[in-house]
Each structure stands twice: as structure tokens, then as C-alpha cells.
N, C-alpha and C positions, 0 to 999 in steps of 0.2 A: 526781877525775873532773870533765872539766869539763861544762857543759850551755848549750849554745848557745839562744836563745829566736827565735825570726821570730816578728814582727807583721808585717803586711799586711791588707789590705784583701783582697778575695772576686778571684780573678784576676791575683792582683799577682806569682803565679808560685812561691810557698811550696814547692810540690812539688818544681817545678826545681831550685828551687835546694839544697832539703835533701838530693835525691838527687848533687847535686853534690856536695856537702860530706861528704855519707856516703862516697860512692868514693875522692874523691881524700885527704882528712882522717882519714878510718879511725874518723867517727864513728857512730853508730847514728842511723836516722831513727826517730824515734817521732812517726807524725800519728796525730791524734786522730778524723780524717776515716779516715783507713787502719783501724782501730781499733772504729770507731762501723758501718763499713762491713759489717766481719768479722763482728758479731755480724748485723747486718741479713742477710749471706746464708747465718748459719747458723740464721736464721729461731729466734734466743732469744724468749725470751718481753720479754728488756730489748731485741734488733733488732726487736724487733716496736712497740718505745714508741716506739724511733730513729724508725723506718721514718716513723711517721704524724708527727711531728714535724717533719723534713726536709722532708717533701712539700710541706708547707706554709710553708717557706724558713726558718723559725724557728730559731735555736739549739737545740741541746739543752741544757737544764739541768744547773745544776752539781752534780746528785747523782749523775748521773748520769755527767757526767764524772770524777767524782772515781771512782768506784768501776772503770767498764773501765780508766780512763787510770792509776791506782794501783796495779792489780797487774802493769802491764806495768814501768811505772817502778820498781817495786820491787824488782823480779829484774832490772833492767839494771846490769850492772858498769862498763862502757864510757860513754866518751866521748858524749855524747849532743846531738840538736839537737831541740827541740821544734817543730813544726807545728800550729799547730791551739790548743794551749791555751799560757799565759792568754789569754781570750778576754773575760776580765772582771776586775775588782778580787779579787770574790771568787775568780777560779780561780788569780788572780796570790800571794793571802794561802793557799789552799789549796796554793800549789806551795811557798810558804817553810814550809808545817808540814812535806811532805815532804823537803823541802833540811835542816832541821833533826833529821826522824830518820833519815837517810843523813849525816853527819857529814864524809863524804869527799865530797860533791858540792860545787859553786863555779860559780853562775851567770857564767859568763865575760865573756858579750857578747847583747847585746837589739840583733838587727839589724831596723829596721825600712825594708823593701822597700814605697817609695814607687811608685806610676803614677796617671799622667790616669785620671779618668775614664770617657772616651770613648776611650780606648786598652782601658781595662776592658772595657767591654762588650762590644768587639767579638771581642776573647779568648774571652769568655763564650759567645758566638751560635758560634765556629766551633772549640770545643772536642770533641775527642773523644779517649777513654781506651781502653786496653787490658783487656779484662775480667778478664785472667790474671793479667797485672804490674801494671798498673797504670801504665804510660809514657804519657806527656799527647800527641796530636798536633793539629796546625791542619788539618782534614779542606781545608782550601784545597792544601793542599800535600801531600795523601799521594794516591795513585792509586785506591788499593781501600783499603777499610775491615779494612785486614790490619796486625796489628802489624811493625816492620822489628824486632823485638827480639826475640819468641817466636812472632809471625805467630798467635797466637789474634785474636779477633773485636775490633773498634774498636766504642765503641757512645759517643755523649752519655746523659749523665746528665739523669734526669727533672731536675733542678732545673739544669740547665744555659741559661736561659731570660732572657730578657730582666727580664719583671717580677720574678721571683725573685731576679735578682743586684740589683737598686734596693732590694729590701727587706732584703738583706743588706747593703748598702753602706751603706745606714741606719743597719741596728743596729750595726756598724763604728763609724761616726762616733760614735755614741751609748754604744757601751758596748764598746770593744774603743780605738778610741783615746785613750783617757783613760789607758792603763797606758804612753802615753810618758814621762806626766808622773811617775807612780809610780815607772819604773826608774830616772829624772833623768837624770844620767851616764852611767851604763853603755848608753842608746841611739847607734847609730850608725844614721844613714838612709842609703841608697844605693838608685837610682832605675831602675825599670826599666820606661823607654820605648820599648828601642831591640830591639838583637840581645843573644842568649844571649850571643855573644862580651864585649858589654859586660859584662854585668852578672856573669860571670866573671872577670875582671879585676878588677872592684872586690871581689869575695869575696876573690878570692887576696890583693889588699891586705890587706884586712881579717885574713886567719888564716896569714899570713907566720910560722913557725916553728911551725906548729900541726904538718906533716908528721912 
């Protein structure tokens, strides 16, 4: 089984592109955001730790991660691409305990999805999400706040916010890219400044015979 990793920064497009990869590739997306979400709107008493945590643009903790993010990994047979976690050394050394008691798994590829900045941000300010599926749109460019995919409701997320992606982008620099240096080799960076179109292209580079 193999297991694809994405690092990026807050904005840099992780969602796109792992739901590209799940369609065309035939792997499983497992975000930890997707995940961390699920419990918050099933109002657990652990969505309710998320909940206040997020609000306040923080990470959440890796005990936290370990345990929603653990049992979904555990039961996954398939091909898989990670979103979301490692997010730190420690959730990097927590995924090789799991790679070690799954025996058949094989971190394949650490692709790290580089952009500006100030191409970030402004992703950030004109982001909005599907409440049902979860398809990311640029509210610049849709008419009605309706999805074109399931047509439920478009809504931005409380932490979709100027000040909150600065303090995320922080703790990035700080404690999420330091696992470049951890995975050494097996990182591959590809840049996304531009259109979807590009930065599909360089995917398909990248997982040439993965089909």
C-alpha cells in the first residue's frame, strides 16, 4: 500500500489537489481537517476540544491527532494520500509507529506544494466551501453561494480570516516545515502560483504509472 504525504503551508491548495489524486489515481484522501471536522459537527465531547482550539487558529495537539487520525488509518486498505498530518516531527515519528505496525504500507512520495505568500492570503480572504461535500470555491467566481457539485450551501469558515492564516503560516514555518528536512530525499516540491491546470500537470509528472 502505498501513502502519499502533502506538506504545504495554510492555502497552498492540499484539498485540490488530494481530491485530484484520489479521482484520477484511485487513492484514498485521508485529511485530518476532513476528520477533526466530522467530530466538531457531531458535537463529540473530543469536537467540542477541536472546536475551541481552531477557533483560535491553533493546531490541535498530537494526542489528539493521533487518536481520530489512527483509527481511520487503521482500517484503510488502499492506496492513501495524507492532508493534514505530519504537521510536526512528533506526528511525522507518530506516522512511522503506524507504517511500522501495517507492514504493507510504503511512504512513497513527500510532496511539498510550495506558493507566495501574498498569493496565500488572498486565497484565504476569498475562500468558500461546500457545507455537504466539501468542494473549495473562489466566492470571486461563483454567482450564488450554491455548490456546481451537490448545489448545498457555500459558507467561509470562521478561521478563514486574514489574522488567523498569519498565525497559522507561523506555526508552519515553525513547526510543520522542518519535516522537509526529516523526509530528505523522498521530498519533491512543486509550486502553486498559478491555474489548476498547472499544478495538475506537475502531479501527473510526478505519479506517471501510478494509474
Amino acid at each position: 500500500m502505498k501513502c502519499i504525504i502533502l506538506i504545504a503551508a495554510p492555502a497552498a491548495g492540499k484539498g485540490t489537489i488530494s481530491k485530484y489524486i484520489e479521482d484520477k489515481y484511485n487513492y484514498k484522501h485521508i485529511s485530518t481537517g476532513d476528520l477533526l471536522r466530522k467530530e466538531i459537527k457531531n458535537n463529540t465531547e473530543i469536537g467540542k476540544e477541536i472546536k475551541s482550539i481552531l477557533d483560535k487558529g491553533s493546531l490541535v495537539g498530537d494526542d489528539i491527532i493521533k487518536e481520530v487520525f489512527g483509527k481511520e488509518f487503521n482500517k484503510t486498505k488502499s492506496n492513501i494520500i495524507l492532508d493534514g498530518i505530519p504537521r510536526t516531527l512528533a506526528q511525522a515519528k507518530m506516522l512511522d509507529e503506524l507504517d511500522e505496525e501495517n507492514d504493507n504500507v510504503e511512504i512513497s512520495k513527500v510532496i511539498h506544494i510550495d506558493i507566495d505568500k501574498e498569493i496565500a492570503v488572498e486565497r484565504i480572504e476569498n475562500r468558500i466551501i461546500c457545507e455537504n461535500c466539501g468542494s473549495v470555491f473562489n466566492k470571486k467566481l461563483v454567482k450564488d453561494l450554491k455548490c456546481t457539485k451537490c448545489g448545498d450551501n457555500l459558507i467561509s469558515r470562521n478561521d478563514d480570516n486574514k489574522e488567523t492564516f498569519l498565525d497559522r503560516y507561523d506555526t508552519f514555518l515553525k513547526e510543520t516545515k522542518p519535516l522537509l528536512d526529516y523526509y530528505g530525499d523522498k521530498v519533491i516540491t512543486i509550486y502553486n502560483n498559478s491555474t489548476l491546470e498547472d499544478i495538475f500537470k506537475n502531479v501527473d509528472e510526478l505519479l506517471k504509472g501510478d494509474e
